[in-house]
Backbone bond lengths (Angstrom), bond angles and torsions (degrees), N, CA, C in turn:
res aa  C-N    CA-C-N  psi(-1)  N-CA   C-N-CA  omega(-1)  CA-C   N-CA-C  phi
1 X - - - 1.447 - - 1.526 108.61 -
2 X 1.618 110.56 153.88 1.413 101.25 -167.42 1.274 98.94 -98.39
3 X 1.729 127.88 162.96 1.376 94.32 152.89 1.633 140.61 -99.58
4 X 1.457 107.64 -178.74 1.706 90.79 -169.91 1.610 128.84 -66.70
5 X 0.983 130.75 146.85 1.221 112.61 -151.66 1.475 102.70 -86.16
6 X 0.914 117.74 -17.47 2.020 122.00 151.06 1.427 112.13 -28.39
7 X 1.481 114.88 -74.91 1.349 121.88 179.71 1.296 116.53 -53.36
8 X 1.799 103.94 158.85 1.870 116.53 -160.56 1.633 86.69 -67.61
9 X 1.103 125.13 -41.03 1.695 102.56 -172.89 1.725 114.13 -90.16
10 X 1.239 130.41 4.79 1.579 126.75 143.47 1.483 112.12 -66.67
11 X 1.101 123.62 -39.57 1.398 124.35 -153.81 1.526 94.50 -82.88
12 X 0.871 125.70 -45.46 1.689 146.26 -142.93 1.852 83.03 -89.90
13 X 1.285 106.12 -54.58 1.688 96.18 174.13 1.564 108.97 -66.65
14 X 1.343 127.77 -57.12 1.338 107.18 172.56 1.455 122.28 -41.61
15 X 1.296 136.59 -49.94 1.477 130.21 -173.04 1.607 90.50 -66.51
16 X 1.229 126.78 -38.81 1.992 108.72 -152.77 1.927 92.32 -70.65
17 X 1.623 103.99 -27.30 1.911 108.31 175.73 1.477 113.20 -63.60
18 X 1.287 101.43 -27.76 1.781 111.43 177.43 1.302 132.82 -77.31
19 X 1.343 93.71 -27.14 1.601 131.55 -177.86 1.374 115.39 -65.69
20 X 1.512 94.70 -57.11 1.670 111.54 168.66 1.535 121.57 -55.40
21 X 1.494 109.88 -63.67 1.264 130.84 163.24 1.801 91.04 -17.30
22 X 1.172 108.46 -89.49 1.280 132.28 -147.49 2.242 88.21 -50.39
23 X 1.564 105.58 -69.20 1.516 102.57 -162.61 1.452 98.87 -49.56
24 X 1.284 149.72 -31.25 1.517 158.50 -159.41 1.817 101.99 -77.02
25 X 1.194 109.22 -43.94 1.269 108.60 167.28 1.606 150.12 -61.84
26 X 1.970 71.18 -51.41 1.567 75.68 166.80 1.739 115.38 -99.34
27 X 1.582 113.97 4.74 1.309 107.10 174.83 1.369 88.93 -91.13
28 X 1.105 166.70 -26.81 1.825 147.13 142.04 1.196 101.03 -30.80
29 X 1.527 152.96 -91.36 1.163 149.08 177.62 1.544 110.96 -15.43
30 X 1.155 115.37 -49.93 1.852 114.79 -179.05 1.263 108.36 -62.48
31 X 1.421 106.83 -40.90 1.647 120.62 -161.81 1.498 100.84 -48.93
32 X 1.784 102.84 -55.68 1.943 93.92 -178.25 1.408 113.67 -65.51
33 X 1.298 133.24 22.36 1.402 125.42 -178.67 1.492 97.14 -96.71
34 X 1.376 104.30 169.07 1.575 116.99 171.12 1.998 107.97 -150.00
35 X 1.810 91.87 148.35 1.522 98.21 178.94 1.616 88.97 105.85
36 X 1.153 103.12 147.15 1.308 118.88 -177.36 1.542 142.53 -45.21
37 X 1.350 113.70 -38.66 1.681 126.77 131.19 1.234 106.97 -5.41
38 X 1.568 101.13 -93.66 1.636 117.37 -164.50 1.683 101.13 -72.60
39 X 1.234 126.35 2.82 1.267 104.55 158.71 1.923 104.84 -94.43
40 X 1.289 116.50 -44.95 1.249 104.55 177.54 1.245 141.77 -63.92
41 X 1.465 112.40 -8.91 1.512 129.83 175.52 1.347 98.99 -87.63
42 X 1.803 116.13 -38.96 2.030 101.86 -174.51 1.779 91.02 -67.21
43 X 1.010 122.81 -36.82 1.941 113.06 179.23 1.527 115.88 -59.83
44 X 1.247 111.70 -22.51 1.659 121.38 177.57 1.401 98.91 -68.98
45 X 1.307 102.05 -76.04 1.696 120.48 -167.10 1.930 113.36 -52.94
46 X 1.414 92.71 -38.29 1.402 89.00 169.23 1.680 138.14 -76.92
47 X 1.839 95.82 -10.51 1.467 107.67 161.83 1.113 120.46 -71.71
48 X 1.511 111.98 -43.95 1.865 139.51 -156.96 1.952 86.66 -69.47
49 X 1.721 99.06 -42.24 1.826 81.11 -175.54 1.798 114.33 -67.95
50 X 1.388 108.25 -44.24 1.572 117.68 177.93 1.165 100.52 -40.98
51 X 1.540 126.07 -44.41 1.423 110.08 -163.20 1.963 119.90 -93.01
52 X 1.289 103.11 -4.57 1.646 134.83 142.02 1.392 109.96 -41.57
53 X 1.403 104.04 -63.90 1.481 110.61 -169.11 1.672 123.74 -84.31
54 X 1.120 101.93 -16.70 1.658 114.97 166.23 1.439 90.14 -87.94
55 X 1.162 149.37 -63.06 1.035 136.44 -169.52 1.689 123.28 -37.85
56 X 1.652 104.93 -62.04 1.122 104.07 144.04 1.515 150.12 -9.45
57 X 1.329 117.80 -73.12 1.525 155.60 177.34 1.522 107.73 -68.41
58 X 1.611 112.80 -42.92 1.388 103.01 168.02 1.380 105.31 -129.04
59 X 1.124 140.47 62.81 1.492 135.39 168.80 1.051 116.22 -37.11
60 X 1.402 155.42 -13.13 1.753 152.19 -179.54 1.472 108.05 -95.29
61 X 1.627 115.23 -8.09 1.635 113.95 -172.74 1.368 100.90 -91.32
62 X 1.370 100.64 143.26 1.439 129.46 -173.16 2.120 101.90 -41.46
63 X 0.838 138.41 155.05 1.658 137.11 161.71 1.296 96.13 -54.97
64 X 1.582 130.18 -102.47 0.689 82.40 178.36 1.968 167.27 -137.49
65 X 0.570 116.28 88.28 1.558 143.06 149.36 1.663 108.65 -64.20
66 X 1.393 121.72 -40.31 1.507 131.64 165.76 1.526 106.28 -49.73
67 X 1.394 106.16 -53.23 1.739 112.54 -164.02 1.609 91.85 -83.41
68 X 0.953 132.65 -48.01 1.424 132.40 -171.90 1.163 124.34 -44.70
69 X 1.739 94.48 -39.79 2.111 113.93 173.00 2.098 98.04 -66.48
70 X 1.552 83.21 -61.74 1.633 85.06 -174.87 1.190 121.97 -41.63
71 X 1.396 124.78 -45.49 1.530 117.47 178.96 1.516 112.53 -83.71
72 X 1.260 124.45 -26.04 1.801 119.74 154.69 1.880 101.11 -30.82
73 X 1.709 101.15 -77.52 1.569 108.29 179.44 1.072 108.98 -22.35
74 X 1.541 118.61 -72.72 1.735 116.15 -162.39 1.365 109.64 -58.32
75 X 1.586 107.93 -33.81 1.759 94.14 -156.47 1.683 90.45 -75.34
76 X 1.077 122.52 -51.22 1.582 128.79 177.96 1.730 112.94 -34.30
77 X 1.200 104.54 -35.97 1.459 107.49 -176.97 1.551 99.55 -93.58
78 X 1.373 134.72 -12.67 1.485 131.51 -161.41 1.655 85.45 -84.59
79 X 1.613 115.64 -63.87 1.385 138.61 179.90 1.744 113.48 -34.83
80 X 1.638 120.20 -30.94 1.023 121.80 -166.67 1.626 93.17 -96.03
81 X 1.239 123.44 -6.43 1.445 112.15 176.55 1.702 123.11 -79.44
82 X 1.756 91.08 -10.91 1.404 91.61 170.78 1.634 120.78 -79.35
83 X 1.182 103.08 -21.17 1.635 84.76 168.98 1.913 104.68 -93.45
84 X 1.593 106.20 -143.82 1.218 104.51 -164.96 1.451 126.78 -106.36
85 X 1.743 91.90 -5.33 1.683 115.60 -171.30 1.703 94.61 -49.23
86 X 1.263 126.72 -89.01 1.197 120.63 -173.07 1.569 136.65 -20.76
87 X 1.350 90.07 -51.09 1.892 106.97 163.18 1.557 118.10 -59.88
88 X 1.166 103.94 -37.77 1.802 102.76 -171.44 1.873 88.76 -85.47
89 X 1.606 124.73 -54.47 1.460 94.92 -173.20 1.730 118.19 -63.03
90 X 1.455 120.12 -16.05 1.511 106.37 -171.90 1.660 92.24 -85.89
91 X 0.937 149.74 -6.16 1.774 141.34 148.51 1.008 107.24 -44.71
92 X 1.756 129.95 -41.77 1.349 115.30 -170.49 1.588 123.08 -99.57
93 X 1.706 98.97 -7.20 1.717 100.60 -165.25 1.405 79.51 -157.28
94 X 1.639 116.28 93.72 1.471 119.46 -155.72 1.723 101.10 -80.04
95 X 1.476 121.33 -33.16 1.546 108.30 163.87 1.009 136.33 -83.48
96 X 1.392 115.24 23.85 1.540 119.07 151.84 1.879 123.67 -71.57
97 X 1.428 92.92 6.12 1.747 104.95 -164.16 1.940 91.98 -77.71
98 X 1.496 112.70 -40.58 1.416 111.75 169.65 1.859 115.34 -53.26
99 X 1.211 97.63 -24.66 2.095 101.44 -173.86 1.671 101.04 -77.94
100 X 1.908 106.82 -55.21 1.272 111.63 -146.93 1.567 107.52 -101.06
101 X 1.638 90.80 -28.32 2.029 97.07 -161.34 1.376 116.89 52.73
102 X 1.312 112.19 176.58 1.567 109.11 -158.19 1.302 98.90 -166.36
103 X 1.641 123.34 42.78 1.710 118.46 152.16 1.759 78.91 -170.50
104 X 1.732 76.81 121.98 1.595 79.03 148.12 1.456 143.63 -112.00
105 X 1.625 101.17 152.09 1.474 126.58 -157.16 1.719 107.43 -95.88
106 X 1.214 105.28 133.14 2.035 91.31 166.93 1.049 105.37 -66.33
107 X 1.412 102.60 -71.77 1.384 118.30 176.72 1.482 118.98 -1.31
108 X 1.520 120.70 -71.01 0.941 128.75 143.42 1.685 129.93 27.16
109 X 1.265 90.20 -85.15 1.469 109.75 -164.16 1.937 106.34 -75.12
110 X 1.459 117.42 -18.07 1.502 142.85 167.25 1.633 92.93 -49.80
111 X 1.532 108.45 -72.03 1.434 129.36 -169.03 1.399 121.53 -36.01
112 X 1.695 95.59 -45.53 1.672 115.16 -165.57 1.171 114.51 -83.37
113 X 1.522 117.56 -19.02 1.118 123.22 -163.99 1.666 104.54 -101.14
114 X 1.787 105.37 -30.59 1.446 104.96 167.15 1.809 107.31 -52.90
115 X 1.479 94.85 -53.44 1.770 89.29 -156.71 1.955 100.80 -75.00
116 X 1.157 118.53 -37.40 1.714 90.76 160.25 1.722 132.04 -54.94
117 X 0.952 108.38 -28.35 1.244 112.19 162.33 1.549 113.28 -45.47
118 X 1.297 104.33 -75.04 1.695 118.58 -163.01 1.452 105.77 -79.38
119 X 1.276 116.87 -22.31 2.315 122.37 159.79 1.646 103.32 -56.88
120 X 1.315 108.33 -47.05 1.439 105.07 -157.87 2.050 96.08 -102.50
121 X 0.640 116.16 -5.39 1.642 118.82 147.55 1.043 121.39 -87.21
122 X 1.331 125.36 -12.18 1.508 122.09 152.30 1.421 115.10 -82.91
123 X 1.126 117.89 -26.04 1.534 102.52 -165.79 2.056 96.46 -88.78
124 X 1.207 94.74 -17.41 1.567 79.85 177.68 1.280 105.86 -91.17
125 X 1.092 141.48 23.55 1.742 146.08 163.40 1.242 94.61 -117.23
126 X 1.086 130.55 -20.52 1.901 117.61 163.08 1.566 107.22 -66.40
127 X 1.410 101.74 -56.38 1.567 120.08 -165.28 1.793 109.32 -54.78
128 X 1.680 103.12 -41.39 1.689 114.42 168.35 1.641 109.67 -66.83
129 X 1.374 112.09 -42.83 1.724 93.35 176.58 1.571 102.32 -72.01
130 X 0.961 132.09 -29.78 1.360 113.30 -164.98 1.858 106.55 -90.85
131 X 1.203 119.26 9.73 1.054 114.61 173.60 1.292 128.01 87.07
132 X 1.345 123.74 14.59 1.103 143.23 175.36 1.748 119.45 -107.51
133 X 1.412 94.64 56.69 1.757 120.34 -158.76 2.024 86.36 -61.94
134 X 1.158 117.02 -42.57 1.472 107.41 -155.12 1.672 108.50 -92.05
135 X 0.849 101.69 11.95 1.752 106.33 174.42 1.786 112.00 -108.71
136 X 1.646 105.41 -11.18 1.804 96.95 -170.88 1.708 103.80 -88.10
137 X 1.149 112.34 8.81 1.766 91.70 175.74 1.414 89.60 -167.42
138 X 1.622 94.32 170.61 1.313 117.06 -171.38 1.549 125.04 -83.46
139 X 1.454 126.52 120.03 1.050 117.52 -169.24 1.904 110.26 112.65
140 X 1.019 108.42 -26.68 1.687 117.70 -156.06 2.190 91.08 -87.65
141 X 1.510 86.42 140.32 1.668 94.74 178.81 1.275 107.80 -115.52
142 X 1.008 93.18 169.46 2.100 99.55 -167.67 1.572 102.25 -72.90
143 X 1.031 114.19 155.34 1.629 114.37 173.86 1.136 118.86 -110.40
């Protein structure tokens, strides 16, 4: 059953669906940029979505613990660009190069860790307006 979209966890899934929407857009918009900026903001935006999407997938986990998974993801996926797996699957299914990429960057890993940071500080200022005070940090008990 879904829940209603009234309640703090309908609503909270609609914005994290909006959220995405939104980082997907404008991380395409970055994508045509070039120079380091537009490479470090597509590494922001592409954390800020991971941590959307864990959010998603586990809605009851602490924020963050959300960003903590998300930047595991990125760095795990940054790490796999050093070998060749990534390169040989985006040859075969060429827009997977937005999932996997295919050179790795240090830089990079700077990026991912900014935008989990500031994804999962958003979701616990979502999670506080919506009233879900005991799920945004670590340590905190329900009231």
């Amino acid at each position: 059953m879904s829940p209603d979209a009234r309640s703090p966890d309908g609503r909270r899934r609609l914005a994290l669906a909006a959220a995405a929407l939104v980082v997907v857009a404008v991380g395409l918009a970055v994508s045509r940029g070039t120079g380091l900026v537009a490479d470090l903001a597509g590494g922001a935006l592409y954390a800020a979505l991971v941590v959307v999407l864990v959010a998603l997938v586990r809605p009851r986990a602490p924020s963050w613990a959300v960003g903590a998974a998300a930047l595991a993801i990125c760095v795990a996926v940054e790490l796999l660009q050093l070998t060749d797996l990534p390169r040989d699957v985006v040859a075969q299914m060429p827009v997977l190069r937005y999932v996997l990429g295919t050179t790795f960057v240090a830089t990079d890993l700077a990026a991912y860790a900014a935008g989990a940071l500031a994804a999962a500080g958003a979701d616990g200022a979502l999670r506080r307006h919506l009233g879900e005070r005991s799920l945004s940090a670590p340590g905190r008990r329900p009231r």
